[in-house]
N, C-alpha and C positions, 0 to 999 in steps of 0.2 A: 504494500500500500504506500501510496507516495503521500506525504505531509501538506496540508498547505504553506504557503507563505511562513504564516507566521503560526504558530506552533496555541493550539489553544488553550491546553497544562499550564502556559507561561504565563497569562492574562490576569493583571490586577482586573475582577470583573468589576468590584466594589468603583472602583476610580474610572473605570472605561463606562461602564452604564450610568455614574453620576450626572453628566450633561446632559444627556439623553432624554433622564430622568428631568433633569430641569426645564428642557426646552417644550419636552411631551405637556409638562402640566403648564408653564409661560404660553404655550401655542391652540392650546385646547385641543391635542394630542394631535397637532402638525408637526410632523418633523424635516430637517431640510437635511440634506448631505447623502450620504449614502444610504441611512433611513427612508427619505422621500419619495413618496408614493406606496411606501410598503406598508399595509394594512397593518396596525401596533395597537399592542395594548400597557397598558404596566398592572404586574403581576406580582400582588404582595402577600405572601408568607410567612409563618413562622420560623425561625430559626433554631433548628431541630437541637442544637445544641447551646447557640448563646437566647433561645426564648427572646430574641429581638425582633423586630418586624425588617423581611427583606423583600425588595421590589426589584425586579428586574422587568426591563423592557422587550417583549416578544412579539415575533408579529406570528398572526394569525390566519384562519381561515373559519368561516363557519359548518354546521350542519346542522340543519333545521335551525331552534334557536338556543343550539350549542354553540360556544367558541371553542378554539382547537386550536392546540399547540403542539410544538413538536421539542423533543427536549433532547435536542441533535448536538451542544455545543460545538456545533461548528464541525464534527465529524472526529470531535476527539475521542479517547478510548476510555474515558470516566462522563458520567452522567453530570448535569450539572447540577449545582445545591438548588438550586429551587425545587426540584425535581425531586431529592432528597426531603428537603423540607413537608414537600406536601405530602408525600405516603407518609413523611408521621405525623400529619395535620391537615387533612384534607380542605380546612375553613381557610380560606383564602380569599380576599379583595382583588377585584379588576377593579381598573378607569380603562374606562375607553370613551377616550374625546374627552369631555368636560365631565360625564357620567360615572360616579364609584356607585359599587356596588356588592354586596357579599355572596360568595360561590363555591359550589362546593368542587373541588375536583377529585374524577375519574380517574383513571389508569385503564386507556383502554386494549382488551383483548382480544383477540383475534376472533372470526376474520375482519371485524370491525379495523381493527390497525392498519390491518395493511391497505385496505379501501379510504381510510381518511389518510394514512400515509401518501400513498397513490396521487389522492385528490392534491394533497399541498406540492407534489412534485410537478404537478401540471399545472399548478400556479407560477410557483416556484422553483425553476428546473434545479438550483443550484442545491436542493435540503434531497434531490438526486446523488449529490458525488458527494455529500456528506455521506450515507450511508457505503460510500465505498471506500472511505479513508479508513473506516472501523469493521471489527467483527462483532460488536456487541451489535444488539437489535434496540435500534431508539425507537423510546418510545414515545406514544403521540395519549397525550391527556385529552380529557373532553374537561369545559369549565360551565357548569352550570348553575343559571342565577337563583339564589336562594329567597324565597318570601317573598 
């Protein structure tokens, strides 16, 4: 398997997602640069070991009126901690656009995965050569709104 560019293991995520973070909530979840035009949400967690709240910025896809994430880091060969966080806390916050709201997430299984895996690769071809940089099987969450 060949590496991207820049190696995803090595990423402060905390200090790479901050801006992101602040432009998503300054722009009423517009973002410009390599973001822009890519459907985003921010996705907030518990921290399965500091119990603190963590937000990462994700872009999505829907089904029916599920959101859907893909928890690819980039095609590295560890899951990322939000991904972590939520199988030990399923209660999780989106914003999407100007909208918070409280959600529970899925972990979802097969054949469902691979058909919303599918669907985000024909969105977006590129979450395609993630899964060939790795051997693990990423997995794809459903976020569903609560109450």
């Amino acid at each position: 398997m060949t590496r991207p560019p820049i190696d995803p293991s090595s990423i402060d995520w905390l200090a790479f997602n901050a801006p992101i973070i602040d432009e998503f909530r300054d722009a009423g979840g517009n973002l410009s640069g390599q973001w822009e035009g890519n459907p985003t949400l921010l996705l907030t967690t518990i921290g399965r070991r500091s119990g603190q709240p963590r937000t990462s910025p994700l872009t999505f896809t829907t089904d029916g009126d599920d959101l859907v994430v893909i928890a690819s880091r980039a095609g590295d060969d560890r899951h990322p901690d939000w991904f972590f966080n939520l199988v030990d806390n399923p209660n999780v916050v989106v914003e999407l656009g100007t909208e918070r709201f409280d959600a529970t997430a899925v972990v979802v299984s097969e054949p469902d995965r691979t058909r919303l895996f599918e669907d985000r690769v024909a969105e977006m071809p590129r979450f395609g050569q993630y899964r060939t940089l790795t051997d693990r099987e990423i997995p794809v969450v459903v976020l569903r709104r609560r109450g």
